[in-house]
Structure formats: structure tokens, C-alpha cells
Backbone as a ProteinNet text record, in pm:
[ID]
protein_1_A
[PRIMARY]
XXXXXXXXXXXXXXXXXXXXXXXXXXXXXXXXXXXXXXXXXXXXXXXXXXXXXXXXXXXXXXXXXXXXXXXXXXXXXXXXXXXXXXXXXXXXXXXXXXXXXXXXXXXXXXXXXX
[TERTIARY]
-1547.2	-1622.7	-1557.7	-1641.1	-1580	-1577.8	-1480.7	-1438.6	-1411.7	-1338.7	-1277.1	-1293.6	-1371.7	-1408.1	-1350.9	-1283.9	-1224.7	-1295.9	-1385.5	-1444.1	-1351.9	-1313.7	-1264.1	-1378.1	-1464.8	-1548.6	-1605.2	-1505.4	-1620.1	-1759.2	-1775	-1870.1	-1991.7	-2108.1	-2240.7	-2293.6	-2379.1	-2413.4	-2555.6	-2623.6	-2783.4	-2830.3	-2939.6	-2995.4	-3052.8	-3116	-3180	-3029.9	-2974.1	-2914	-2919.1	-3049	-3069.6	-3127.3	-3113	-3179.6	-3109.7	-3011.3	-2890.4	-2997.5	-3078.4	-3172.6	-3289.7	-3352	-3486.5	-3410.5	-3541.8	-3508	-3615.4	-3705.5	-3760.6	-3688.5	-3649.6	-3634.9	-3688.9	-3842	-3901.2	-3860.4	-3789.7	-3729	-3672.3	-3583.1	-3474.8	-3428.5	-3376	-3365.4	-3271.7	-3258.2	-3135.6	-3042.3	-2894	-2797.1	-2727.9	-2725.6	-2649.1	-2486.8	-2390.4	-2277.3	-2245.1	-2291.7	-2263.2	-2179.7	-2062.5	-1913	-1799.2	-1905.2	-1820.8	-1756.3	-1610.7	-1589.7	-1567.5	-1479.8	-1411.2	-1444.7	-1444.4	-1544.8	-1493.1	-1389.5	-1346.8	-1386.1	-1483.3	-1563.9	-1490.8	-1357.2	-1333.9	-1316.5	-1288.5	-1298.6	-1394.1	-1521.6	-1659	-1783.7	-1841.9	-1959.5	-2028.6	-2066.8	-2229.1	-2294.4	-2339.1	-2444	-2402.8	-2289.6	-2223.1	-2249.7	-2202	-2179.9	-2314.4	-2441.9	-2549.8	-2619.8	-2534.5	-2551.4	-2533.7	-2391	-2351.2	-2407.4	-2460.5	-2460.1	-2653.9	-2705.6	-2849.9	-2916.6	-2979	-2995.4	-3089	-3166.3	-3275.3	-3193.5	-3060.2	-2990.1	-2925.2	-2842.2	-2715.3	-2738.6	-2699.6	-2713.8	-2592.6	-2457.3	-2383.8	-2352.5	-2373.1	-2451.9	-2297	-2163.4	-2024	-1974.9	-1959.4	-1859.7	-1836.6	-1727.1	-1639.7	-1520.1	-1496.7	-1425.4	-1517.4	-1512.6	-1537.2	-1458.6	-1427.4	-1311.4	-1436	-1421.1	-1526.3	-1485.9	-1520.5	-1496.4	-1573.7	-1617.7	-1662.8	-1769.8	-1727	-1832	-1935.6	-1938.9	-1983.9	-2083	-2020.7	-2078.1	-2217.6	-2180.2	-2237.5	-2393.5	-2327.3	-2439.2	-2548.4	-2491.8	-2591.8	-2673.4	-2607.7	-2690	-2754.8	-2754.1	-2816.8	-2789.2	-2676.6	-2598.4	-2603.1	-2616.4	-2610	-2751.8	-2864.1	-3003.8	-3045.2	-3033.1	-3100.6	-3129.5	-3213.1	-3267.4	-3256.7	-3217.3	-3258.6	-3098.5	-2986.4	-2822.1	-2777.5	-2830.4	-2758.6	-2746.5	-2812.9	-2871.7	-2722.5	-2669.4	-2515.2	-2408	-2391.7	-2298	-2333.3	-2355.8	-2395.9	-2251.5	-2196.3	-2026.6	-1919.4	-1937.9	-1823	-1717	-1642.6	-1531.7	-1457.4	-1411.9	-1309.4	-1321.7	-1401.2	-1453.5	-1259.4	-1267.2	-1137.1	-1221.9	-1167	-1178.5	-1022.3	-1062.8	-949.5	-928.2	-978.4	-985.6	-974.6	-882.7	-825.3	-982.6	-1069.3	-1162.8	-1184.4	-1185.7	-1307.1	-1423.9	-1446.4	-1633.9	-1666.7	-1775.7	-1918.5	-1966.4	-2024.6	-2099.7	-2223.1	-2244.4	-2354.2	-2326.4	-2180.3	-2133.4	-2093.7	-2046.4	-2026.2	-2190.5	-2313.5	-2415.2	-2449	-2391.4	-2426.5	-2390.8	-2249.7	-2151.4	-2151.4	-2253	-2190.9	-2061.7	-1979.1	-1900.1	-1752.7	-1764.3	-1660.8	-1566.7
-3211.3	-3122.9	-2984.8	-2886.3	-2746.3	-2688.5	-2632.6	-2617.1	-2458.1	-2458.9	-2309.8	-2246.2	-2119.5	-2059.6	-1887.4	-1868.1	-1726.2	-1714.4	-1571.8	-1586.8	-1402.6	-1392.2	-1203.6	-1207.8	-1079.2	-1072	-963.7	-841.1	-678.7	-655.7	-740.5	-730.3	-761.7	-669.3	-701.5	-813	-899.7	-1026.7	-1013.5	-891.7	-970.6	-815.3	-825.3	-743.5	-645.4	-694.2	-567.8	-514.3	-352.7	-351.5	-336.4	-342.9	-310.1	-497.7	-561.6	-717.2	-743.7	-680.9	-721.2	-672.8	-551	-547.2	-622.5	-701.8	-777.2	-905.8	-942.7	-1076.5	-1161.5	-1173.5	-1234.4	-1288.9	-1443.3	-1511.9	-1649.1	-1636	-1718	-1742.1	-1726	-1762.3	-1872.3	-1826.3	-1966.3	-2022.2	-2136.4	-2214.3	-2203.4	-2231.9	-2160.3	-2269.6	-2192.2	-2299.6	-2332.4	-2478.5	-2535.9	-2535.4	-2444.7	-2456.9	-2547.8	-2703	-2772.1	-2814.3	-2806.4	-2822.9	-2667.8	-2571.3	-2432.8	-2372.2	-2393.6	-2327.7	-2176.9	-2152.8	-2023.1	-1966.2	-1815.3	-1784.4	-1671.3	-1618.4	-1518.6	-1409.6	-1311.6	-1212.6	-1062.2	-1068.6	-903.4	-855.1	-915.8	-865.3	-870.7	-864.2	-914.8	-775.1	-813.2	-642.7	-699.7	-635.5	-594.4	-747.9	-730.4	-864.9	-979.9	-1031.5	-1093.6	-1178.2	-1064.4	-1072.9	-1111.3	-1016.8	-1067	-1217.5	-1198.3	-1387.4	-1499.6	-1454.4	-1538	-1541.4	-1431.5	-1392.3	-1408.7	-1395.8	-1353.8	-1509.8	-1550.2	-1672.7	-1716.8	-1630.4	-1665.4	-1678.5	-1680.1	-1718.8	-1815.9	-1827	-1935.9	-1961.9	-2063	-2150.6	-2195.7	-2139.9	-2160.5	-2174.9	-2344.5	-2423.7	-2430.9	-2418.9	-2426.6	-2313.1	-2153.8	-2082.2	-2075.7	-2069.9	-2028.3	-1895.9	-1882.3	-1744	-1699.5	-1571.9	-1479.1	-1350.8	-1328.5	-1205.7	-1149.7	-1008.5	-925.7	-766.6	-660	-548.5	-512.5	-501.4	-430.4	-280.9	-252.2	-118.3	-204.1	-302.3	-418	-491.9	-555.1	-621.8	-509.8	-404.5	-308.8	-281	-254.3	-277.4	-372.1	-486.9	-601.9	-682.9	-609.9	-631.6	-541.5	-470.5	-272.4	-263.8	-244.7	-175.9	-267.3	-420.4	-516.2	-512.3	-523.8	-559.6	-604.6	-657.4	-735.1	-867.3	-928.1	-1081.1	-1184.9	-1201.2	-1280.8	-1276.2	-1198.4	-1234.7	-1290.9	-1294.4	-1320.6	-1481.9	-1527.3	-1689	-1742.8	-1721.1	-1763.7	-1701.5	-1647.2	-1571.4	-1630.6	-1766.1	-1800.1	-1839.9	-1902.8	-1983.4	-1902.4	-1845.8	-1754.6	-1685.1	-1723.1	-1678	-1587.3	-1602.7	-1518	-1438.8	-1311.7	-1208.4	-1094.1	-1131.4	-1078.6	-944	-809.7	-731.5	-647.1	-565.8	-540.7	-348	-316.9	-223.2	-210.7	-166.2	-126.2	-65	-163.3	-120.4	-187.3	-81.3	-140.6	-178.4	-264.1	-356.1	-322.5	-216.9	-158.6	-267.8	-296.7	-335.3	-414.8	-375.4	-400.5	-547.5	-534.1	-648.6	-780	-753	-846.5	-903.2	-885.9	-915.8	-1011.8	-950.2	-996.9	-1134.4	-1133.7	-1226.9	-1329.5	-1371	-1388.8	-1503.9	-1565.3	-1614.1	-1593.8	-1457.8	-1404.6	-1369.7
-8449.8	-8365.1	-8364.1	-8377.3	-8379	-8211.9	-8210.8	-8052.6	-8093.4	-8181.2	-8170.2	-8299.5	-8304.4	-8429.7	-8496.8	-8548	-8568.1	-8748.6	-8718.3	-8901.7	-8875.7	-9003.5	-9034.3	-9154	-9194	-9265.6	-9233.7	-9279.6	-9228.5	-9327.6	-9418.8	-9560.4	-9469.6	-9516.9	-9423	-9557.4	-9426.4	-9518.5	-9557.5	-9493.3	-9491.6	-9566.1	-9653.8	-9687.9	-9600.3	-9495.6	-9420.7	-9356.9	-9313.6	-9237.6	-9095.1	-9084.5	-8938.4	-8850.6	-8948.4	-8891.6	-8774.2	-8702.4	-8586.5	-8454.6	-8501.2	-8391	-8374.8	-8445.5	-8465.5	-8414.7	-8299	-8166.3	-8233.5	-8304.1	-8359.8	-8540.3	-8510.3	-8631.2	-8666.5	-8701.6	-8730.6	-8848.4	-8950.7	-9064.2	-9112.6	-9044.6	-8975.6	-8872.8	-8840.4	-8756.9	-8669.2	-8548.4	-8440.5	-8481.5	-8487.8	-8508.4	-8387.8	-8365.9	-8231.4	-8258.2	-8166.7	-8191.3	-8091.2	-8096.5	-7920.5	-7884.2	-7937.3	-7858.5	-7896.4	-7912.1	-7936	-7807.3	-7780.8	-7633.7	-7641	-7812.7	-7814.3	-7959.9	-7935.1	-8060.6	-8088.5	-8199.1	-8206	-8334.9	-8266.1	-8399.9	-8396.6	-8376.9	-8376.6	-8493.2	-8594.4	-8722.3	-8829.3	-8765.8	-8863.4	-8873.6	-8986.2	-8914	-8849.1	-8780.4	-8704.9	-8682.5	-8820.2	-8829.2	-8839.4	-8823.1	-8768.1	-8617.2	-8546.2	-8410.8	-8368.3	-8420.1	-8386.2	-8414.9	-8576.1	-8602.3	-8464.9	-8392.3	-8328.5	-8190.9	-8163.1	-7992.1	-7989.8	-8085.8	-8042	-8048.9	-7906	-7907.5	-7995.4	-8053.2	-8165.9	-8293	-8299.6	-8450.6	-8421.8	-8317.7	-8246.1	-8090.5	-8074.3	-7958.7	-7874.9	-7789.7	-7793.6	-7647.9	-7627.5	-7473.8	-7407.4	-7495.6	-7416.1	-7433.7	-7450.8	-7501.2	-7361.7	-7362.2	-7242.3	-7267.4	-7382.7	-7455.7	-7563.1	-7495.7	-7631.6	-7673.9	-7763.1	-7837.6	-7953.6	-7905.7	-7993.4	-7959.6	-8056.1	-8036.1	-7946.8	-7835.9	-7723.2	-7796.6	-7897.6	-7944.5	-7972.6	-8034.6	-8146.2	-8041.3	-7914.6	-7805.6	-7739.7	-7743.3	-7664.2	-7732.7	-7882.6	-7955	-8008.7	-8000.9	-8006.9	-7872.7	-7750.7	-7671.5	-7595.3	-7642.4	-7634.1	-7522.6	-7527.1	-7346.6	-7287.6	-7279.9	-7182.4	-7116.8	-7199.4	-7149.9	-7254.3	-7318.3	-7396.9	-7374.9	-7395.9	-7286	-7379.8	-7517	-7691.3	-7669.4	-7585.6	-7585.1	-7481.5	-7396.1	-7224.9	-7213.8	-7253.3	-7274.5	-7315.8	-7414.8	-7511	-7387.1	-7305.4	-7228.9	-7058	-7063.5	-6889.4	-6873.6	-6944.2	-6900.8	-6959	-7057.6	-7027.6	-6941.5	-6938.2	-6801.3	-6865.9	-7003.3	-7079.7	-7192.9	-7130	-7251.5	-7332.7	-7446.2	-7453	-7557.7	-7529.4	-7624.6	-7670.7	-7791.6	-7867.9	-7760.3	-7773.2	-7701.5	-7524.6	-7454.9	-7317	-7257.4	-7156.3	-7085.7	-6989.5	-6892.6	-6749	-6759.5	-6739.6	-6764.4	-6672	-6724.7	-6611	-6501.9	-6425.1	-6342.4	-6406	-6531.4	-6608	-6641.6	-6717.2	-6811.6	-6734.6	-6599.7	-6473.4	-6483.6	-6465.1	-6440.1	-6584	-6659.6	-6779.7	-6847.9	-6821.1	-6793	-6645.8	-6610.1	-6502.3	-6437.8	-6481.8	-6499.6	-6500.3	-6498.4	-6545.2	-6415.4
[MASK]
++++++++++++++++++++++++++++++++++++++++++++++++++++++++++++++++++++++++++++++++++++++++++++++++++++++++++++++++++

């Protein structure tokens, strides 16, 4: 069972570069990470992160940690309103970023767990 996941991979994977914003993926199939507690993407691009966080790609019913660049976070959930990310982020208690920041008011709401 995968519990704990660290991928490094700055290489963009997907032909479109902008697919990190499109909430619609009738393509393919949502992947269940169902015993994923901890999930570490600070060294990945873009589309990546969206791989992991956008509930229409991944499904991730235990994370309880997440480690991600915070520019990276900001952007795949367009400032913390995006409704296709919040779903993967209900149990989370332990958002780790690489960068020294105060979490807006926004990201508390977002997180709520935390």
C-alpha cells in the first residue's frame, strides 16, 4: 500500500501546456490514491501538481501532509477558489511549503484541517 509519495520531475509531461487549468477530464479516469497520507510535489512542474491535487485527475480520500511550492499551490487552485481542488485537501492538517509564508485567511478556509 502506498502511504507516502515524493516524485522530483521539473520536465512538463503533457502536451497541452496549459491542461493544469482545464477541470474537465473526461479522458481519463480519476486515480484513487486510497491509503495516500503524505504527498511530496516540491520538485515537479506545474502539471504535476495539478495531476495530483485536481480531483478530476486524483482522488486522495487520506492525505493528511502535503509539501508543495506554495507559488505552484496558488496556481493550481487559482488563489484558493477553485472547487475541482478543495475536495483532496478536507484532512490535511500538514501543508509544508519550501518557501517562509503566512497563509492568508483564504488557505485556512481552504484547508480546513489545518
Amino acid at each position: 500500500m502506498l502511504q507516502f509519495f515524493s516524485l522530483v520531475n521539473i520536465m512538463l509531461q503533457s502536451w497541452d501546456v496549459n491542461e493544469w487549468q482545464y477541470d474537465n477530464n473526461s479522458t481519463f479516469s480519476v486515480i484513487e490514491y486510497s491509503h495516500l497520507i503524505s504527498l511530496d510535489i516540491t520538485s515537479v512542474h506545474l502539471d504535476y501538481v495539478a495531476q495530483f491535487l485536481l480531483e478530476t485527475k486524483a482522488h486522495l480520500p487520506r492525505l493528511t501532509e502535503l509539501k508543495v511550492s506554495y507559488d505552484q499551490l496558488k496556481m493550481v487552485t487559482m488563489n484558493f477558489t477553485r472547487d475541482a481542488t478543495q475536495r483532496n485537501f478536507s484532512k490535511v492538517k500538514r501543508l509544508i511549503v519550501e518557501e517562509s509564508t503566512v497563509f492568508s485567511k483564504d488557505v485556512y478556509q481552504y484547508f480546513p484541517s489545518l
